[in-house]
Steps between C-alpha positions, in 0.01 A plus 500: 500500500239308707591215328869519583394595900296147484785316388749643739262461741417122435869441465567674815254235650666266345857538635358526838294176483810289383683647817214419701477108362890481468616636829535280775207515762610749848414365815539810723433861410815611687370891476177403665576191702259314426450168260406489136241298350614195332410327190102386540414111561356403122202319566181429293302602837718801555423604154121432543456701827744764355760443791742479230401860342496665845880321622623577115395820571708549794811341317517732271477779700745407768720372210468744246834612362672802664251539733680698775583710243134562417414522833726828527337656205141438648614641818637807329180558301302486803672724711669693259226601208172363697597641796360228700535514867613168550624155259419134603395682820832637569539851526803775551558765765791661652728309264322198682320183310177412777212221433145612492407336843066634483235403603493389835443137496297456793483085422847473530548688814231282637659194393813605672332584822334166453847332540667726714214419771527111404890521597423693803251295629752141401826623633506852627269602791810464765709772269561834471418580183533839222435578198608727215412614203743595223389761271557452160632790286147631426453618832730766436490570106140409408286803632736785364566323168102469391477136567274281667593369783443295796251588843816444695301629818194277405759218468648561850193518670361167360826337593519630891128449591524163241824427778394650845786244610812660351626835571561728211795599363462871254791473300375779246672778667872358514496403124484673198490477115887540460521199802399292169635364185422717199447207289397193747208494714736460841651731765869545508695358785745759568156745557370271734650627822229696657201236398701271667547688795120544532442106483760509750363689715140321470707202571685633779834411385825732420404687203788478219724789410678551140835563629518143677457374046712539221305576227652304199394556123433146275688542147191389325234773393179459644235501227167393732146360373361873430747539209435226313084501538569922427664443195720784534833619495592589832852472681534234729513494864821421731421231724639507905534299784562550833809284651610499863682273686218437694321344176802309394449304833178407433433189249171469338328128466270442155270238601359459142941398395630371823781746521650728692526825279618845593283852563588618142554266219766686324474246189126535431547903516760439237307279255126454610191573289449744790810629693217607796568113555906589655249602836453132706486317132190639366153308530526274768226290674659466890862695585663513892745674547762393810713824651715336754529848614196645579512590914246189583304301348179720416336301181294754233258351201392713225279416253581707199512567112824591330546821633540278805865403294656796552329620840563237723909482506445850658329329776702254569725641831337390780348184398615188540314338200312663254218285290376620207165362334321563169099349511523558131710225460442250823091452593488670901324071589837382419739752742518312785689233383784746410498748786432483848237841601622522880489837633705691210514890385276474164502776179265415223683781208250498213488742178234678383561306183443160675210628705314616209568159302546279813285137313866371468484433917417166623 
């Protein structure tokens, strides 16, 4: 009997290492969006140092053979028999999927401050200038589930004495957990009404109102990046946008392509690696939007994350032009030579999510 087990396990094995050597090489985990380790440089230094053994390594496992499927079993066992509160620092409550955003990581907020003053102190101390904060789904899920989570009021008071220069926006009260995707880390658009009418009102612009949108439904089902790095069979989100006429007016320019693109990208919603990308394109370095019929010619900046996407078409109305900036992708020394800083409304929009892992700013 032991015998037999050792056979059908080495055979087992066996069928699962000619998969692994026979099966072409992925280059994108589509579940978890991220890229797969490739075959390892051979090298008789690689070997040596054992470069080779650690990149093998990572081959295999990013390449092993039904992996997703795997992947789902783990997650089962861990939630299901172990019990475990959380997988791949995921973790489920309310029917929602939330990332493990703890400790407080008081070297990234103090890198962020760090850049936020630089850009203040280069192009900024002529504006008015606010900031928000956008809660991520912890702030509302965490305490009451058993998790760890987040000193959000530690966090905010670093920020506004890091920022005496920027007024503060508390957007904590006009969101909640269902304003969020159960399976993505974003807010929904369609919930975003009263946040935006409290930027609005920081601003001191016309707040928006939900009956001046239609509130259209993409075909595609939104699986976001907590169900893939979960592991778990969950049902999919429905993704929205907002469309007025006042938004199919405006025209959006990409400075990283050149082009003039629209305020939803209908296409990448349809077939992206993320449909969050149908809001202004996705990940973009430097946006402005143009609405020919804002009442004059009022200018606002806002230096934002990806919530920022979906946020700032609500925001739009009385604005002339709108730019959008992300530091993480365009170093604050270079700005000038893109945008003029005159005397312009300014929102910097950041995530907790970003704060607490903000190295990526330049």
């Amino acid at each position: 009997m032991k015998k037999r087990s050792t056979i059908t396990l080495i055979a087992l094995w066996g069928i699962l290492a000619f998969f692994a050597w026979l099966s072409p090489s992925k280059d994108i985990s589509e579940a978890e969006r991220r890229p797969l380790a490739g075959w390892p440089k051979v090298s008789a230094q690689a070997i040596l140092t054992g470069k080779f053994q650690e990149d093998f390594e990572d081959y295999a496992l990013d390449q092993f053979p039904f992996r997703d499927g795997f992947r789902r079993l783990k997650a089962g066992f861990h939630f299901g028999l172990l019990r475990q509160k959380d997988n791949n620092g995921i973790y489920l409550a309310d029917g929602y999927a939330v990332g493990q955003e703890y400790p407080l990581n008081e070297a990234s907020v103090d890198h962020f401050l760090e850049k936020m003053n630089t850009l203040h102190e280069k192009y900024l101390t002529g504006c008015s200038i606010a900031m928000a904060i956008v809660p991520d789904k912890g702030y509302y899920l965490a305490r009451d589930s058993g998790q760890l989570y987040l000193n959000y009021d530690a966090l905010k008071t670093r920020i506004a004495q890091g920022m005496p220069w920027a007024d503060p926006i508390d957007l904590t009260d006009s969101l909640s957990a269902q304003d969020y995707y159960r399976t993505d880390t974003h807010w929904r658009q369609e919930a975003l009404i009263p946040a935006a009418g409290k930027i609005a009102q920081a601003l001191g612009v016309t707040e928006p109102q939900l009956e001046d949108y239609t509130v259209t439904t993409l075909d595609r089902p939104f699986y976001g990046v907590y169900y893939g790095q979960a592991a778990l069979p969950m049902e999919p989100d429905a993704l929205k946008i907002l469309e007025s006429p006042l938004l199919d007016g405006c025209r959006v320019y990409d400075y990283e392509t050149g082009e003039t693109i629209s305020v939803y990208d209908r296409e990448k919603g349809e077939t992206a690696r993320d449909p969050y990308d149908v809001y202004l394109s996705g990940s973009k370095s430097l946006l402005t939007i143009e609405n020919p019929n804002a009442p004059g010619d009022r200018e606002l900046i806002v230096f934002r994350d990806s919530f920022g996407s979906s946020m700032v078409p609500l925001l739009v109305q009385d604005y002339s032009q709108v730019t959008l900036i992300d530091v993480r992708y365009l170093r604050i020394d270079l700005l000038d030579r893109f945008v003029d800083f005159t005397d312009q409304d300014v929102l910097l929009l950041y995530s907790t999510l970003v704060l607490n892992q903000s190295f990526s700013i330049q």
